[in-house]
Structures are given as C-alpha cells and as structure tokens.
N, CA, C, O and CB atoms as a CASP TS submission, in Angstrom:
PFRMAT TS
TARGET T0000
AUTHOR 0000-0000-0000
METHOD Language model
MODEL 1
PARENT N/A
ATOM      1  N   UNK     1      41.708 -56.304  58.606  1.00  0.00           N
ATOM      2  CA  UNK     1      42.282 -57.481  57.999  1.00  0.00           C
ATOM      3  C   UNK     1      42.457 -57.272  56.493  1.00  0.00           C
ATOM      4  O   UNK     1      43.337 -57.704  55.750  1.00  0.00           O
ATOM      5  CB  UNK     1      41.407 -58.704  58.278  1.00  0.00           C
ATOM      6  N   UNK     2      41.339 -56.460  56.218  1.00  0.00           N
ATOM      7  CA  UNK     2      41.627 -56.495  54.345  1.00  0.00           C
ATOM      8  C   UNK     2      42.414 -55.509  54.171  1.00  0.00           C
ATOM      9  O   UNK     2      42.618 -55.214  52.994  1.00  0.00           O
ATOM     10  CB  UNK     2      40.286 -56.218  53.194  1.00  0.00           C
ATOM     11  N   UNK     3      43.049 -54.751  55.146  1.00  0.00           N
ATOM     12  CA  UNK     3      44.705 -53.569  55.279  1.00  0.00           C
ATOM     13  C   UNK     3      45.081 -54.415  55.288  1.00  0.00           C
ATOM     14  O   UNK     3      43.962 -54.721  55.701  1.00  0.00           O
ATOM     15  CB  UNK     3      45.370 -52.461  56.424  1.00  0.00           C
ATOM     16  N   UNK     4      45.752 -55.547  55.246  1.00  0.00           N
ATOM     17  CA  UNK     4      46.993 -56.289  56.136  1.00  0.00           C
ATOM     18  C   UNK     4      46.935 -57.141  54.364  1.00  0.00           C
ATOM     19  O   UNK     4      47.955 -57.296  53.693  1.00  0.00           O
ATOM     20  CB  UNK     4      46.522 -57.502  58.241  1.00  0.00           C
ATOM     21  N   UNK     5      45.543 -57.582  53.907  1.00  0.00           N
ATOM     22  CA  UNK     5      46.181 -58.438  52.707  1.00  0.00           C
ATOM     23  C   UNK     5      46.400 -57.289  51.417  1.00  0.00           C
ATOM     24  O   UNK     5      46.649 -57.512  50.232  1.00  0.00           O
ATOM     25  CB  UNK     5      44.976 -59.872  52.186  1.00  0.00           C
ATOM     26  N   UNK     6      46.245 -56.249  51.987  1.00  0.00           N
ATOM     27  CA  UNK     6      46.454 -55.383  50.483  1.00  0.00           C
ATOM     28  C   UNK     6      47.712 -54.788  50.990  1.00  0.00           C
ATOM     29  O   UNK     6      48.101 -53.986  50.141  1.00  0.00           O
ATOM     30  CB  UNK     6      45.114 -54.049  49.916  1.00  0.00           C
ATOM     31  N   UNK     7      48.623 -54.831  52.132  1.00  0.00           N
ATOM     32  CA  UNK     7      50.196 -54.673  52.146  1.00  0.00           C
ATOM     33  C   UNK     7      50.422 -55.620  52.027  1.00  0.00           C
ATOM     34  O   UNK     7      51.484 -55.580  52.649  1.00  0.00           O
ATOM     35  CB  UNK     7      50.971 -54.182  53.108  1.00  0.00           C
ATOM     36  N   UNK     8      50.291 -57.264  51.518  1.00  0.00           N
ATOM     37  CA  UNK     8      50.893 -57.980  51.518  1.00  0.00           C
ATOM     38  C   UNK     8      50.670 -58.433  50.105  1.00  0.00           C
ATOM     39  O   UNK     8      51.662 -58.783  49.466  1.00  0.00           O
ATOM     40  CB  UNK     8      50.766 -58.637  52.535  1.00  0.00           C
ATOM     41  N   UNK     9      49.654 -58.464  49.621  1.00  0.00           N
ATOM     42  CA  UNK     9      49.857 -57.905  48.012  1.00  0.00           C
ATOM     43  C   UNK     9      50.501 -56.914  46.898  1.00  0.00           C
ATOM     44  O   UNK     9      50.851 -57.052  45.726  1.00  0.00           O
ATOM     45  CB  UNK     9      49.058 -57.650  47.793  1.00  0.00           C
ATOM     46  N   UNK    10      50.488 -55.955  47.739  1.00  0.00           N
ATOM     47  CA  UNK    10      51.851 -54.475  47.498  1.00  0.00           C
ATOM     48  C   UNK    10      52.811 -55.231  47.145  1.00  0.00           C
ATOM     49  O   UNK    10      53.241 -55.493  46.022  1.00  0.00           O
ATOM     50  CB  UNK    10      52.517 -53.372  48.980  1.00  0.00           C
ATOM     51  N   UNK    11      53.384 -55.842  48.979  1.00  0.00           N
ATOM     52  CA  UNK    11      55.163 -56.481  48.992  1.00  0.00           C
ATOM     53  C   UNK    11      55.451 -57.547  48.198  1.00  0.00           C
ATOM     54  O   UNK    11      56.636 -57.767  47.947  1.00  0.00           O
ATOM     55  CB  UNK    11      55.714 -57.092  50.428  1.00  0.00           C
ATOM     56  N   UNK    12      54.088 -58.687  47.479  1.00  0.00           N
ATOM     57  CA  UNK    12      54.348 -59.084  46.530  1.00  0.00           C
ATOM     58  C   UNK    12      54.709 -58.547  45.135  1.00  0.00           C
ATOM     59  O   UNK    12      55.623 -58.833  44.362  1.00  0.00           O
ATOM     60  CB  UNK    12      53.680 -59.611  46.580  1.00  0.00           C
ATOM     61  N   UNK    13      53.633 -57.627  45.065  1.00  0.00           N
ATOM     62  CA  UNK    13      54.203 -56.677  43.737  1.00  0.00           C
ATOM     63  C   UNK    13      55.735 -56.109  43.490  1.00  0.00           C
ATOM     64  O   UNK    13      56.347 -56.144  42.422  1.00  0.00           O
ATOM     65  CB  UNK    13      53.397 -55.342  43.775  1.00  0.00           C
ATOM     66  N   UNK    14      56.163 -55.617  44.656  1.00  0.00           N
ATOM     67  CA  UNK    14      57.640 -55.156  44.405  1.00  0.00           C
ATOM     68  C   UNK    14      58.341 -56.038  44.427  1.00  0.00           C
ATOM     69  O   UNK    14      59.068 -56.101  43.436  1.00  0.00           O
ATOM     70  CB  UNK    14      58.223 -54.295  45.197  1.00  0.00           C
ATOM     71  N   UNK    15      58.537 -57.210  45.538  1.00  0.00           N
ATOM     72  CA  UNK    15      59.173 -58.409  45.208  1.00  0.00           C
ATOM     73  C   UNK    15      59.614 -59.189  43.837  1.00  0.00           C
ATOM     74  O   UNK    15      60.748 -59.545  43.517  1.00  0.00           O
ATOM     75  CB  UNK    15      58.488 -59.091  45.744  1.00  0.00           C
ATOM     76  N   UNK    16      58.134 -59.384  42.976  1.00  0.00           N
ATOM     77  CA  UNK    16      58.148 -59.746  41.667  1.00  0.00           C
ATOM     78  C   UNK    16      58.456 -59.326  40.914  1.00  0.00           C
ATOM     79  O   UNK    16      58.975 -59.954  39.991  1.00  0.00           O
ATOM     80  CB  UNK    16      57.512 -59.949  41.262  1.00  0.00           C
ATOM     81  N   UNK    17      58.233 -57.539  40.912  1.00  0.00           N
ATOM     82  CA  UNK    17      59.160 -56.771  39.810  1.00  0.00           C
ATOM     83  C   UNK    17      60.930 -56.698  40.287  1.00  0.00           C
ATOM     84  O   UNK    17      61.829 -56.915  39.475  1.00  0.00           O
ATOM     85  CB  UNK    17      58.469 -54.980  39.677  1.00  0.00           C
ATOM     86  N   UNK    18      61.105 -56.449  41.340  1.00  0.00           N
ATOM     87  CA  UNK    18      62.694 -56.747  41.574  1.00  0.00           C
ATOM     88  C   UNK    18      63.601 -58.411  41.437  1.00  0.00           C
ATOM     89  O   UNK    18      64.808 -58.649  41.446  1.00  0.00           O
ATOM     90  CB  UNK    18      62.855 -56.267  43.166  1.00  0.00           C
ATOM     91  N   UNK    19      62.437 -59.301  41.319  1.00  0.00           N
ATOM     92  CA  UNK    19      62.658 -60.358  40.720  1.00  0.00           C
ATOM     93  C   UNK    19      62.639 -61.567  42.036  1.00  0.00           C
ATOM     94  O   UNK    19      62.661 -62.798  42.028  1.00  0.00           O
ATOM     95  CB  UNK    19      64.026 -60.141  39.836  1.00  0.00           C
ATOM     96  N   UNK    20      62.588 -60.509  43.156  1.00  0.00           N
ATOM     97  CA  UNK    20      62.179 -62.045  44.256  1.00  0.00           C
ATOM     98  C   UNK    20      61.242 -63.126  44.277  1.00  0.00           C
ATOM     99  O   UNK    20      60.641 -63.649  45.215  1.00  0.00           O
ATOM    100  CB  UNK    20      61.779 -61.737  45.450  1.00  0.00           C
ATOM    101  N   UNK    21      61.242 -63.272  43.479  1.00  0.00           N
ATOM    102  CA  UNK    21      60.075 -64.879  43.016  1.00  0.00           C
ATOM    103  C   UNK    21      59.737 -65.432  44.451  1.00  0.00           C
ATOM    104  O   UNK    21      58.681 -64.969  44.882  1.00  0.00           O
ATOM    105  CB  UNK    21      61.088 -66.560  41.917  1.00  0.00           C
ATOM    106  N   UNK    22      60.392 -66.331  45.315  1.00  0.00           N
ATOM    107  CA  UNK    22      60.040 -66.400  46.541  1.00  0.00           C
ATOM    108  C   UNK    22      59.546 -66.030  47.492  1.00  0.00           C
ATOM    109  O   UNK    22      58.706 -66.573  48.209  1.00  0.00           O
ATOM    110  CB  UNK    22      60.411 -66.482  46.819  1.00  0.00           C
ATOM    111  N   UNK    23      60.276 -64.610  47.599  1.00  0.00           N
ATOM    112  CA  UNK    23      59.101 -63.640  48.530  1.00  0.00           C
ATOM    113  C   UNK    23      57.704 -63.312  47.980  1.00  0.00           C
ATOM    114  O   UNK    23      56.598 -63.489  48.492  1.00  0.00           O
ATOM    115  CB  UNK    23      59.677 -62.133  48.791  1.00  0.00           C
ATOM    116  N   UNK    24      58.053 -62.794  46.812  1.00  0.00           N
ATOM    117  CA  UNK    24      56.647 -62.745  46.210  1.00  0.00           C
ATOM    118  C   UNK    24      55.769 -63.625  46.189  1.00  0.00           C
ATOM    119  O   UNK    24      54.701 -63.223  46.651  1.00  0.00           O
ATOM    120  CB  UNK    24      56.633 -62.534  45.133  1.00  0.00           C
ATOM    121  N   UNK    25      55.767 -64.838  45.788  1.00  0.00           N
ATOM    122  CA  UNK    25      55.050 -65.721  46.164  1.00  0.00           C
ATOM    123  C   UNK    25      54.832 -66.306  47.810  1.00  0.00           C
ATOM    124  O   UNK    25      53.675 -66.531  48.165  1.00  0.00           O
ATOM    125  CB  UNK    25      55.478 -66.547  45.356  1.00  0.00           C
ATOM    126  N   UNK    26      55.401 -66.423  48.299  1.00  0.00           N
ATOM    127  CA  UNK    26      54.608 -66.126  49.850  1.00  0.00           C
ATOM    128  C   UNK    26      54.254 -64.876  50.312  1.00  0.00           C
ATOM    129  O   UNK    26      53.370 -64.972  51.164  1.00  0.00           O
ATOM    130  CB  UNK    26      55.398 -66.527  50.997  1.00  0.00           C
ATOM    131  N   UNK    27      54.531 -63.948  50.130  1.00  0.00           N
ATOM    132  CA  UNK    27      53.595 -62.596  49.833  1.00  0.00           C
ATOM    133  C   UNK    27      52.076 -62.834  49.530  1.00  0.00           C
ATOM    134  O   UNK    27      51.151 -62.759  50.339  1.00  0.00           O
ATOM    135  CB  UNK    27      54.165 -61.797  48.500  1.00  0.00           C
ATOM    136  N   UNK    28      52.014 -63.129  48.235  1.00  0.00           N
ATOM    137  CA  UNK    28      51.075 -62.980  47.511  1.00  0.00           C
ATOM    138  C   UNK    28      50.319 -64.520  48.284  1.00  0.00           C
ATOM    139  O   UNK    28      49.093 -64.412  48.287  1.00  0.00           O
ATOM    140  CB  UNK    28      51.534 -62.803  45.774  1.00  0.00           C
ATOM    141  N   UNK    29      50.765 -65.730  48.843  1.00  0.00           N
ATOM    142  CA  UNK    29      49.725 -66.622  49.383  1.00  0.00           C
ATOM    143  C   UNK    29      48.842 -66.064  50.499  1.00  0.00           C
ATOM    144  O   UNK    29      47.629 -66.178  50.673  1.00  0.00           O
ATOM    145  CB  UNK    29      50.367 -67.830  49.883  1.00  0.00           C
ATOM    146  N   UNK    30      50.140 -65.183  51.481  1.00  0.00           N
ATOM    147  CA  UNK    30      49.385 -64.747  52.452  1.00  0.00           C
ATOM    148  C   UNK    30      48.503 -63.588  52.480  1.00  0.00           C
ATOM    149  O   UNK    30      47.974 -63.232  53.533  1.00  0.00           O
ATOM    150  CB  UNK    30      50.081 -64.640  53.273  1.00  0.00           C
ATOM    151  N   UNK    31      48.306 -62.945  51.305  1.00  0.00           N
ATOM    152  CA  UNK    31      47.921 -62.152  50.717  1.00  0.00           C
ATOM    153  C   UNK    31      45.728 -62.574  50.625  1.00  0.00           C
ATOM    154  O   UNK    31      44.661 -62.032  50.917  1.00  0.00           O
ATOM    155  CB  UNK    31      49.075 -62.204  49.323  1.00  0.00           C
ATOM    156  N   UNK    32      46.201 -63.721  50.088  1.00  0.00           N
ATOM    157  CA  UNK    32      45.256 -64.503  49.522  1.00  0.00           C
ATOM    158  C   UNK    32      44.287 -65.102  50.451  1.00  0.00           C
ATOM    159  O   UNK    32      43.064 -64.983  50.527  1.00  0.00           O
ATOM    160  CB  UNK    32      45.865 -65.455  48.809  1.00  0.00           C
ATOM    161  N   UNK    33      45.263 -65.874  51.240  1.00  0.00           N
ATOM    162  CA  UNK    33      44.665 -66.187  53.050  1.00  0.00           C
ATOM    163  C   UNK    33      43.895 -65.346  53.750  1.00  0.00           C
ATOM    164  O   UNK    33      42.769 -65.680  54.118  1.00  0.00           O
ATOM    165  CB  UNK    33      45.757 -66.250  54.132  1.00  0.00           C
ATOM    166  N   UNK    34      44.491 -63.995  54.046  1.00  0.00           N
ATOM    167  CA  UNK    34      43.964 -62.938  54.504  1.00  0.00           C
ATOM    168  C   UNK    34      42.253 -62.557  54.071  1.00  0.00           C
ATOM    169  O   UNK    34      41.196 -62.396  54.680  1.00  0.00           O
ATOM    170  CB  UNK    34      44.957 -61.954  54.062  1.00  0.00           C
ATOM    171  N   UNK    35      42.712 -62.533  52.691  1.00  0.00           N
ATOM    172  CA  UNK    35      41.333 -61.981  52.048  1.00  0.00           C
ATOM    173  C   UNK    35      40.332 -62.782  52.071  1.00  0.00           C
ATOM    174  O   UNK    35      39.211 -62.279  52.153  1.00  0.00           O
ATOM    175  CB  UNK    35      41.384 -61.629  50.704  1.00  0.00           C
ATOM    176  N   UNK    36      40.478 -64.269  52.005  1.00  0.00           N
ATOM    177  CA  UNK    36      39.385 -64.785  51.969  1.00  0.00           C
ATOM    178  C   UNK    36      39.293 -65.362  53.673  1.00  0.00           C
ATOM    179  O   UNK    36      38.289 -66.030  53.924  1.00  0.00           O
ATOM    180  CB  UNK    36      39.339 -65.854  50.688  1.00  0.00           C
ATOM    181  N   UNK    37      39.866 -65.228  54.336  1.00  0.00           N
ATOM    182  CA  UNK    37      39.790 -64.860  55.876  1.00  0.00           C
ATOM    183  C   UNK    37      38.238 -64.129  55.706  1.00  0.00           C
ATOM    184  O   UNK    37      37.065 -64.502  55.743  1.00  0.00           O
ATOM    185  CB  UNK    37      41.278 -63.647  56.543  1.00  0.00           C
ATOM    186  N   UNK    38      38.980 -62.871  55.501  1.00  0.00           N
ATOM    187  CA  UNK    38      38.180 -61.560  55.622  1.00  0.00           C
ATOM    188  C   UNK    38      36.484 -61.608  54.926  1.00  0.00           C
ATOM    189  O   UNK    38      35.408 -61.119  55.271  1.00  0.00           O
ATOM    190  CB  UNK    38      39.172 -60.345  54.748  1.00  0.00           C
ATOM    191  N   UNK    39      36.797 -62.192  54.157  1.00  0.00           N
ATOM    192  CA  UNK    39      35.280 -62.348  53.096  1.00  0.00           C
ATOM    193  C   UNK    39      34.788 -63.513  54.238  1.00  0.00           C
ATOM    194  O   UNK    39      33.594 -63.242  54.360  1.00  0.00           O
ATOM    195  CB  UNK    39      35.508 -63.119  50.892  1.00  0.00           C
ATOM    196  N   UNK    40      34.981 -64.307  54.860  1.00  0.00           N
ATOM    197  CA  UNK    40      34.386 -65.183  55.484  1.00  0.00           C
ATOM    198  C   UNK    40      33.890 -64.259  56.987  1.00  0.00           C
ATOM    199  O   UNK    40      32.742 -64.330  57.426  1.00  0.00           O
ATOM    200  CB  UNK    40      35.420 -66.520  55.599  1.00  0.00           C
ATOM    201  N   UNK    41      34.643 -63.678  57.431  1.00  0.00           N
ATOM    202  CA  UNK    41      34.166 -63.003  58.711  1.00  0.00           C
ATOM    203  C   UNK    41      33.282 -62.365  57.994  1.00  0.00           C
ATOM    204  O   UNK    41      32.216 -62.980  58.043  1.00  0.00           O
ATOM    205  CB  UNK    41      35.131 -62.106  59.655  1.00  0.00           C
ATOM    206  N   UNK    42      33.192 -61.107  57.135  1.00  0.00           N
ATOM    207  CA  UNK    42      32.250 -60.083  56.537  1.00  0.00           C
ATOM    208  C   UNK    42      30.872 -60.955  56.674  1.00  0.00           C
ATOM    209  O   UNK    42      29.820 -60.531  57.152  1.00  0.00           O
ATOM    210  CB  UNK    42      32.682 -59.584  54.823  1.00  0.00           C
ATOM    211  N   UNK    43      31.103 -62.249  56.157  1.00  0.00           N
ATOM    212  CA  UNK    43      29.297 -63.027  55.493  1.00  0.00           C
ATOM    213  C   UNK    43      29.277 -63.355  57.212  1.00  0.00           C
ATOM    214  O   UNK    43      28.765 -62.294  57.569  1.00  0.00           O
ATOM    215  CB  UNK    43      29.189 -65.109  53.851  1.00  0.00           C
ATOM    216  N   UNK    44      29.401 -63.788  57.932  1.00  0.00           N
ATOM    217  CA  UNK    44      29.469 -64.213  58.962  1.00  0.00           C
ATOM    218  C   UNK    44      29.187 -62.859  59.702  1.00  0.00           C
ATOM    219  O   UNK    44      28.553 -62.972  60.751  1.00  0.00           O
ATOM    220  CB  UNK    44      30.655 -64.988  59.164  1.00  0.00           C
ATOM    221  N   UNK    45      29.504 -61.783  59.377  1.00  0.00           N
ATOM    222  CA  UNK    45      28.527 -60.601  59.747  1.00  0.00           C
ATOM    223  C   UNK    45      27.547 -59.991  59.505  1.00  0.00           C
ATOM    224  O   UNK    45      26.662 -59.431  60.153  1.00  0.00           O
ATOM    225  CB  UNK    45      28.800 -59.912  59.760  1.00  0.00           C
ATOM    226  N   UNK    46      27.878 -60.213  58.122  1.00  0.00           N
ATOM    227  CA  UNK    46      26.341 -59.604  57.719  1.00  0.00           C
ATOM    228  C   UNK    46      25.303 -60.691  58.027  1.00  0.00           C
ATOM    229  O   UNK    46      24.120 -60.355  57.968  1.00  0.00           O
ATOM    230  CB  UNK    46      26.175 -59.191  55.981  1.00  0.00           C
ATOM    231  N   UNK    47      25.590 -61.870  58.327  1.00  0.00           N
ATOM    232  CA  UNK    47      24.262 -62.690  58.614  1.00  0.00           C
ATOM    233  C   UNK    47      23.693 -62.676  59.637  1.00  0.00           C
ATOM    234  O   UNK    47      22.475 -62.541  59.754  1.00  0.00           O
ATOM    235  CB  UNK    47      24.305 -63.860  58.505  1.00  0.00           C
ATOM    236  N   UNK    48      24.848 -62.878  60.937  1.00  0.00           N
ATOM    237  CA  UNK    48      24.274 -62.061  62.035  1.00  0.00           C
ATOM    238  C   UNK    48      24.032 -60.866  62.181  1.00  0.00           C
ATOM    239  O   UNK    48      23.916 -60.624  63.383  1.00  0.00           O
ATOM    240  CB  UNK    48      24.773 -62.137  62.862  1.00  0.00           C
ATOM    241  N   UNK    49      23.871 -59.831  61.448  1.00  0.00           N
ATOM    242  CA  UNK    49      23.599 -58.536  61.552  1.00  0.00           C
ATOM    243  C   UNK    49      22.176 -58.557  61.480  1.00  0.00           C
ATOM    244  O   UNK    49      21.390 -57.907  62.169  1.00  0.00           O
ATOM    245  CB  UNK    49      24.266 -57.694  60.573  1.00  0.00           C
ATOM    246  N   UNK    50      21.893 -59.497  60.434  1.00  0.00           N
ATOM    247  CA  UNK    50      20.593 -59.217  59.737  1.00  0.00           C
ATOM    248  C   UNK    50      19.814 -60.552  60.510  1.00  0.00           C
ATOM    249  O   UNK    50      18.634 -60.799  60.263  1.00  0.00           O
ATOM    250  CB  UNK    50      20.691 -59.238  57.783  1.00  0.00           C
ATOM    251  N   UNK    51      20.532 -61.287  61.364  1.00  0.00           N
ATOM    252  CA  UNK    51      19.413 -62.118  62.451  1.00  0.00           C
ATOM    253  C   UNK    51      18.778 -61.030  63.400  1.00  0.00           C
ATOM    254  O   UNK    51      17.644 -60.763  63.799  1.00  0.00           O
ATOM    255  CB  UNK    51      20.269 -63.394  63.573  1.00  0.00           C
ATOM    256  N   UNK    52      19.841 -60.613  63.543  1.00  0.00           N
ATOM    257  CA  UNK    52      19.438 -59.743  64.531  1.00  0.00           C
ATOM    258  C   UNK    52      18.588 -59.034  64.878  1.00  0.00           C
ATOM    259  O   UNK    52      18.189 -58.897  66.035  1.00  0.00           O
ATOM    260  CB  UNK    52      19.901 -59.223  64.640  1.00  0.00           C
ATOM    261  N   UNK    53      17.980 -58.179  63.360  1.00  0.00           N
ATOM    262  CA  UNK    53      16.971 -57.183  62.983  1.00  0.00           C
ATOM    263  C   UNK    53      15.790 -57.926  63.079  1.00  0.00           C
ATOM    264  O   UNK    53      14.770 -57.542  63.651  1.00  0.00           O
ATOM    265  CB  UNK    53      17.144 -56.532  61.594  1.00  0.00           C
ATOM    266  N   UNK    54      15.971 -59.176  62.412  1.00  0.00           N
ATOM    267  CA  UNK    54      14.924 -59.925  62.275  1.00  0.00           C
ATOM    268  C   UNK    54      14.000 -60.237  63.571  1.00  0.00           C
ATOM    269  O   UNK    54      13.000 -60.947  63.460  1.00  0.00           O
ATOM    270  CB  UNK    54      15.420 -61.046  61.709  1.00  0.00           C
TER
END
C-alpha cells in the first residue's frame, strides 16, 4: 500500500510541474489517503504483533 501512495505522489509531482493542477491535486489526495491508510494498518499491526508475544 505505501508502493501505491508513493506512485501516486510521483504522478502528482509530474502533473504539477507540467502544470496539471487538477490531476495533481487528486493525485496527491489519494496519495495522502493511502498513506495514512497504511500508517493505520502498520499500528494495528504492530499492536497485535506484540499481543501476541505477550
């Protein structure tokens, strides 16, 4: 998942320098979505990881 928001942060980057304001900016939201997606599954793993041991 954190592949998927760092190509979609890329396609914002080129978007914005070629001047697609639009794409880029929904680029870069879903970009954003993704990642903190991702940071929420990660804690949500490491907590059960570490019930687990316990």
């Amino acid at each position: 998942m954190l592949h998927y928001a760092l190509i979609f942060l890329v396609v914002a980057i080129i978007a914005g320098v070629l001047g697609f304001g639009g794409i880029a900016g929904a680029a870069a939201g879903i970009a954003k979505i993704l990642f903190f997606v991702f940071l929420i599954l990660l804690a949500i793993s490491v907590v059960t990881g570490l019930v687990r041991k316990a």
